[in-house]
Each structure stands twice: as structure tokens, then as C-alpha cells.
C-alpha positions in Angstrom: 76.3 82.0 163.2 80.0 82.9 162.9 82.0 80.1 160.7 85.3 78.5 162.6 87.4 80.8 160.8 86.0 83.5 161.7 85.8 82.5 165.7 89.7 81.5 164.8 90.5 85.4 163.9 89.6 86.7 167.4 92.3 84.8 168.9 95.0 86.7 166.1 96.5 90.0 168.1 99.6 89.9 166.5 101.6 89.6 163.3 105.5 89.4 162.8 108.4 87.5 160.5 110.6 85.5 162.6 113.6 83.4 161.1 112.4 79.6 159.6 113.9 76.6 161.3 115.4 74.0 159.5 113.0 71.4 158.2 112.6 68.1 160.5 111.6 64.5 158.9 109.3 62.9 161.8 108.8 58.8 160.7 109.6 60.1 157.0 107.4 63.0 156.8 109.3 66.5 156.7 108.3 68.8 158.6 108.4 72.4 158.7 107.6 76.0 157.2 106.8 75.5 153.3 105.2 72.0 154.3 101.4 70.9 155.3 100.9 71.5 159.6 102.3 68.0 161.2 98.8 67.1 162.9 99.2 64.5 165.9 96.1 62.9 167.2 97.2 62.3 170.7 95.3 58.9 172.2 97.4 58.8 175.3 95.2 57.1 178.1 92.0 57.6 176.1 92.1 54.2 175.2 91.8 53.1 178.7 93.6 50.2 178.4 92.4 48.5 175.7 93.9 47.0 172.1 91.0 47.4 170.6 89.6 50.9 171.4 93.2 52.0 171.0 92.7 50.2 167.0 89.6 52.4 166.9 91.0 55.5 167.8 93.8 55.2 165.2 91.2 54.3 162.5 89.6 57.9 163.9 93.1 59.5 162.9 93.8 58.0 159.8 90.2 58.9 158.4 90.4 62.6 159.7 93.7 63.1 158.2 96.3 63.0 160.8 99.5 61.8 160.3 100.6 60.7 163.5 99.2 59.3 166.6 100.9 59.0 170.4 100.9 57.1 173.5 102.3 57.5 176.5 104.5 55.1 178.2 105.6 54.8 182.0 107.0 52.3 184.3 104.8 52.5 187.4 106.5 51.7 190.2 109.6 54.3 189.2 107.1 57.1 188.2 104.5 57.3 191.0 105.6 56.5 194.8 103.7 53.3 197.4 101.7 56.2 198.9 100.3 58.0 195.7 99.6 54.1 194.2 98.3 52.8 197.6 95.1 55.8 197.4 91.6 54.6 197.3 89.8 55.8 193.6 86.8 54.8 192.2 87.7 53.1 188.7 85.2 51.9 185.8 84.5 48.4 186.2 85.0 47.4 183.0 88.4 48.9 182.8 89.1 46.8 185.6 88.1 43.8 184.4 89.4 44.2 181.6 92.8 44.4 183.6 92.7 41.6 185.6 91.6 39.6 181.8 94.9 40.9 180.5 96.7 40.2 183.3 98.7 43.5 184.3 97.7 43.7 188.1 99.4 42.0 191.0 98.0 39.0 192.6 96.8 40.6 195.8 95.5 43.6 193.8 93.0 40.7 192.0 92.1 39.4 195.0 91.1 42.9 196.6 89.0 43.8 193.8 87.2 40.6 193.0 86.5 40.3 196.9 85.0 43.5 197.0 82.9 43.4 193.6 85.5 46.0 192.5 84.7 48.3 194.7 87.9 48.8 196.3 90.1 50.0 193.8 92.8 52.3 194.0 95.3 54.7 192.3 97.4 51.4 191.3 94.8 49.7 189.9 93.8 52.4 187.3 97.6 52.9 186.6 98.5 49.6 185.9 95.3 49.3 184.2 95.6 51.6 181.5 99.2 50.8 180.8 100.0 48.7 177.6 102.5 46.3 177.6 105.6 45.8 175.4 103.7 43.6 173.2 100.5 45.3 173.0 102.8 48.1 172.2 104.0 46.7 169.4 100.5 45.7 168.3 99.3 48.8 168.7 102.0 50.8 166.7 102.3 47.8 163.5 99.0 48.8 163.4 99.1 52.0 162.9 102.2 51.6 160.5 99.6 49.2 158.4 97.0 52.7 158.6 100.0 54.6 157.2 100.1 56.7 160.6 103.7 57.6 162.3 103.1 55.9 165.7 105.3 57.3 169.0 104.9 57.9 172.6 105.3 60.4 176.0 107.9 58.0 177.7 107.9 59.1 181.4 111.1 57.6 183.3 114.2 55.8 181.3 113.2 52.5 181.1 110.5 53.6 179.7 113.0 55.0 176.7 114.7 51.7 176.5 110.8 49.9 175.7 110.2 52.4 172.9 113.9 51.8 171.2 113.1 48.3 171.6 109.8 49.2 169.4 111.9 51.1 167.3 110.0 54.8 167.3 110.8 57.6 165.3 111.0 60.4 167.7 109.8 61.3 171.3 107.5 63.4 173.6 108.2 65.0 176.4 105.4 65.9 178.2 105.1 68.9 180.2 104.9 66.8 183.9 108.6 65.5 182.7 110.5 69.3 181.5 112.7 69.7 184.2 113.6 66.0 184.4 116.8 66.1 182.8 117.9 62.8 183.4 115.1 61.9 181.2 115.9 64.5 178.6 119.7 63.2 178.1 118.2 59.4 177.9 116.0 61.0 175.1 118.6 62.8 173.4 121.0 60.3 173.4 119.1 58.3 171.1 119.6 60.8 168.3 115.8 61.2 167.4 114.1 63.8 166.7 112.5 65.4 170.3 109.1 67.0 170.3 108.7 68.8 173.7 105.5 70.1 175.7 105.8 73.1 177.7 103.0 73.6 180.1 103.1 74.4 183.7 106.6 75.6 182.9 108.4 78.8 183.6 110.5 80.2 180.9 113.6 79.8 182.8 112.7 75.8 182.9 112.1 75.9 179.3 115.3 77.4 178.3 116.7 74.4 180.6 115.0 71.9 178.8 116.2 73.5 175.5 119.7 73.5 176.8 119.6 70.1 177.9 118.0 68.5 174.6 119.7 71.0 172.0 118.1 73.1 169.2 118.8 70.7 166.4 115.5 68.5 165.9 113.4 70.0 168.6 110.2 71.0 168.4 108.2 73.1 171.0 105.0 73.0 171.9 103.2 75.7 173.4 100.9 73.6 175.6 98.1 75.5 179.0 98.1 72.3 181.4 94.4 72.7 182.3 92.0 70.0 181.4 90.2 71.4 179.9 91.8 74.8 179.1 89.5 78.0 179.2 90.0 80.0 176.0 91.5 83.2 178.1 94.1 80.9 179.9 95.4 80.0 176.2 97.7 82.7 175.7 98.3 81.8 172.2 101.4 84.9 171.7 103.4 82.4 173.5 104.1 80.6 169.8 105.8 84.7 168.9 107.5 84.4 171.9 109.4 81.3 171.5 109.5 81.9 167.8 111.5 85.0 168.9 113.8 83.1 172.3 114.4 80.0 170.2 114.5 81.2 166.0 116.1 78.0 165.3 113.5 75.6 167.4 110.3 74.6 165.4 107.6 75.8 167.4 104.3 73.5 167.3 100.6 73.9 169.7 99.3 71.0 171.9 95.8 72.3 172.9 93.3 71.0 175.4 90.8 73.3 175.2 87.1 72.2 174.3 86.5 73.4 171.2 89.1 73.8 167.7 88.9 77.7 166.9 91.9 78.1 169.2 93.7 75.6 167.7 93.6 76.9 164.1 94.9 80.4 165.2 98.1 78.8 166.1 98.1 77.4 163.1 97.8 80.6 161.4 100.1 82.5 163.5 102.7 79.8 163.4 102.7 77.2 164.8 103.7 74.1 162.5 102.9 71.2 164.5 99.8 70.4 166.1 98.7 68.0 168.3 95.4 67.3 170.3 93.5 64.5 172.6 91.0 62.4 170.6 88.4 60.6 172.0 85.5 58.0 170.6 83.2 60.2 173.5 84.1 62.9 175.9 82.0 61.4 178.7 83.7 58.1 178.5 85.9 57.5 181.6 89.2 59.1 181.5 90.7 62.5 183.0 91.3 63.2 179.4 88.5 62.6 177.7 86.6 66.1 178.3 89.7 67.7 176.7 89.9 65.7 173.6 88.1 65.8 170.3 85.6 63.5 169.3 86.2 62.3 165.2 83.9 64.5 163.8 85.7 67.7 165.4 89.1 66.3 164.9 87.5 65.9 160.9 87.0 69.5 161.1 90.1 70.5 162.7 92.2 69.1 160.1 90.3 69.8 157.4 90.2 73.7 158.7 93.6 73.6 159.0 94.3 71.9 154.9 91.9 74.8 153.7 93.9 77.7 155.4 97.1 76.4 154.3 95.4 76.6 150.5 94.0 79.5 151.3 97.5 81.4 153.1 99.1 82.5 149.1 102.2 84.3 148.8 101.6 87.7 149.6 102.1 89.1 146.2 98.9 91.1 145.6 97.8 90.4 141.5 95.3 89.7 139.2 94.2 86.4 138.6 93.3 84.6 135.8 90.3 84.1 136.5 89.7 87.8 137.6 90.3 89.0 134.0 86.7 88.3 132.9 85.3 89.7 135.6 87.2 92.6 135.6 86.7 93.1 131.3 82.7 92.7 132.3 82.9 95.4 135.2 85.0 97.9 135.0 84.1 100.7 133.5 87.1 102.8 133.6 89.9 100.1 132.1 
């Protein structure tokens, strides 16, 4: 059976030297080439609205080695119309419930779904459902300060910004659904943070937008496939040369979905300095996210294939090693 490494090399078609970025310091880590791989474990709606498996999934990070986690944040009523709100979906029960016990659905919405036995639940319900509020927010992220994880968030309209300067974060997402809102993008950059971008479903011409809009100086990109999950030949991992070559003065990071982690530690390899992936308690638990995340033992092995590589990488500068010079006395014949 081949080792993860080894399934990681197939994925590495190409090598070249591109000029290094300036270092960025995300929540007081620095990050950058010369530095360990900035690893995100993204919970985003995995936690399906609750405090508590959102607790868990940060305890899941902290003990695989991560050094971040992220949220995402919306206002729903600005981000998604009456119509797309108003359509019939099936939602779990218990995430329901759950809703209607934290109080974050309308009146009438409470009254449809208890009258029905929750069976008529819409797109509004689960939207509302999974979203955290300011507070919980702020539960959420002391927590994960009191972990010693960098806690931050995908906001997805402006208000949204305004919540998560209230909370006080240390930098942004944008997600790839929000490139070409630029509106959003000059909210973001106008609070001086540091900006960590996603880029897929995106042509280049939107991406150099996007760049244009936020700036070079603290950016990160993110080669990101939109898929959920991704297949491995929709991955097109040459992207992180590309951009390294467009954008030499914009860290350039991976946000994978794909299923499994080999992927993901060839763009380490090849260059990509921050990384970021979904993370999940169980991929079959409810969620349109959950099949593309990592459950804690991969996200384990992720990170700790990721820490031995970066031991492993050396300077280049072919020599003899210490501990070589016994072995090379007891074998050699001609010295």
C-alpha cells in the first residue's frame, strides 16, 4: 500500500523559484515562507447551529495542531432573496429544534413547523438555523482564544463586517461565492486587516479584480475547486505556480475540498503556505459540507504530514552528515 506521501508526489508535475512575499502576522502568528504552513481548520456550517458541537469541533483543531479555526457569518435577509428563503427543504429535526430552543426563527416560521411536526421546513428555516448570533459568536471565538486557536470568519454582506469588528477578529475570508462583490471587498479592506481570499468558481480576470480591489499588501490567495466534494482531476493544483507567477508579492495558500489529504500536502510542497480545510465530527452528519470535510483523525494526519515534510524539506545543499561519517568509514572501500 502506497504511504500518503507517496500518493502526494503524483500530484507534483512541476518545479520552479518564484519571488517570497513578505511575511503576514495572522492573530500573532507570522506567516510566510521560512515559517511552519498556517493550517485553518474551517468549521463553517459544520456545526449546524450549535454552541456546543461548534466547542467540539475547536477542541478537534486544537488537538490536531491547527492554528486557526473559521466561521462564516451572514445576515440573511441581505444575502439570500424572499423567493430562494420561501423554498420548501427537508431539514434535520434536531437542528430545528434546536432553532426554535435558541430562538433565531420568526414567529410564524415556529408555528409552521411545530404545526406540521417539522415537516414543513424551508430554505429559511435551515439558514436562520445554522446561523450564530452576536453573542454565541463571541462565545464561540473566547473559546477558542482560551484553546490558543486564532478564531475568524467568511463575512458575507457588510453588516456582517461590522458584527465581526464588534468581536474584534484578526483578519477576514472572503469566500469564493463573494469575489466579485467589491462592495464587500472595500468594507473588508477598510478595516486594515489582514485579507485571506478564496478563489473558486472564479475566472482569472475576476481574480485580478479582487486583487485590485483588496491590494497586494496582506493578502493571501487561496487556490480553492468549488465542488463539494472535489474529484482529484478537477484539482488543478499548478494553479498555486500560476498565481505565484501573476501575483509574486501575494502569499498564495490551498483551501481543498476534496475527500481525501494527499492533494492537500502537494500544495504544501509545491507552495502553498496556508492551508485550510472543512472538519467535521462525521461526514454523514447533516450538512452540505460535511462529505467534503475531514473527520479528526484525517485532519491529525494532515497536519502532522504536513509538520514532517516541512522537517524533512532541508536546504538544498547536498553534504555529508554527521551521522553519515560512520557509516561511510564502515562501508566504503575506496575512501
Amino acid at each position: 500500500m502506497k504511504t500518503i506521501v507517496e500518493k502526494a508526489a503524483r500530484f507534483i508535475k512541476y518545479k520552479g523559484h518564484y519571488p517570497t512575499p513578505k511575511p503576514i502576522e495572522l492573530g500573532g502568528v507570522v506567516v510566510g515562507r521560512g515559517y511552519p504552513r498556517f493550517i485553518i481548520a474551517e468549521i463553517g456550517i459544520n456545526h449546524n447551529g450549535s454552541v456546543e458541537l461548534a466547542k467540539k469541533l475547536i477542541d478537534v483543531a486544537k488537538n490536531a495542531g491547527a492554528q486557526a479555526v473559521k466561521f462564516q457569518k451572514r445576515t440573511i435577509d441581505k444575502v439570500y432573496s424572499e423567493e430562494e428563503l420561501a423554498k420548501p427543504r427537508a431539514v434535520d429535526r434536531g437542528l430545528l429544534e434546536n432553532a426554535v430552543k435558541r430562538e433565531v426563527l420568526s414567529k410564524e416560521a415556529v408555528e409552521r413547523l411545530e404545526k406540521s411536526d417539522f415537516k414543513e421546513s424551508t430554505n429559511g428555516d435551515l439558514k436562520w438555523a445554522l446561523e450564530f448570533t452576536e453573542d454565541e459568536y463571541r462565545k464561540i471565538f473566547d473559546y477558542a482564544e482560551s484553546q490558543g486557536l486564532i478564531a475568524f470568519a467568511s463575512p458575507w454582506d457588510e453588516d456582517s463586517v461590522d458584527v465581526l469588528e464588534r468581536l474584534n477578529v484578526p483578519c477576514y475570508k472572503i469566500a469564493s461565492a463573494s469575489i466579485t462583490d467589491l462592495d464587500l471587498l472595500r468594507k473588508v479592506k477598510s478595516t486594515g486587516k489582514p485579507v485571506i481570499i478564496s478563489t473558486g468558481m472564479s475566472t482569472i480576470e475576476e481574480v485580478d479584480q479582487a486583487v485590485n480591489t483588496l491590494g497586494r499588501e496582506n493578502l493571501v490567495m487561496m487556490h480553492t475547486v468549488s465542488t463539494y466534494p472535489s474529484k482529484d482531476e478537477e484539482l488543478n493544483l499548478r494553479v498555486i505556480h500560476s498565481f505565484r507567477k501573476l501575483y509574486p508579492e501575494v502569499m498564495v495558500g490551498y483551501s481543498g475540498h476534496e475527500r481525501g489529504i494527499a492533494p492537500t500536502l502537494a500544495a504544501a510542497i509545491i507552495g502553498a503556505l496556508v492551508i485550510e480545510r472543512h472538519i467535521t465530527l462525521d461526514k454523514t452528519m447533516f450538512g452540505s459540507d460535511q462529505a467534503a470535510s475531514l473527520e479528526p483523525s484525517e485532519l491529525t494526519d494532515l497536519v502532522r504530514g504536513i509538520r514532517e515534510i516541512e522537517a524533512a524539506y532541508g536546504d538544498g545543499v547536498k553534504a555529508v552528515l554527521e551521522t553519515e561519517v560512520p557509516i561511510k568509514e564502515k562501508l566504503r572501500r575506496n575512501k
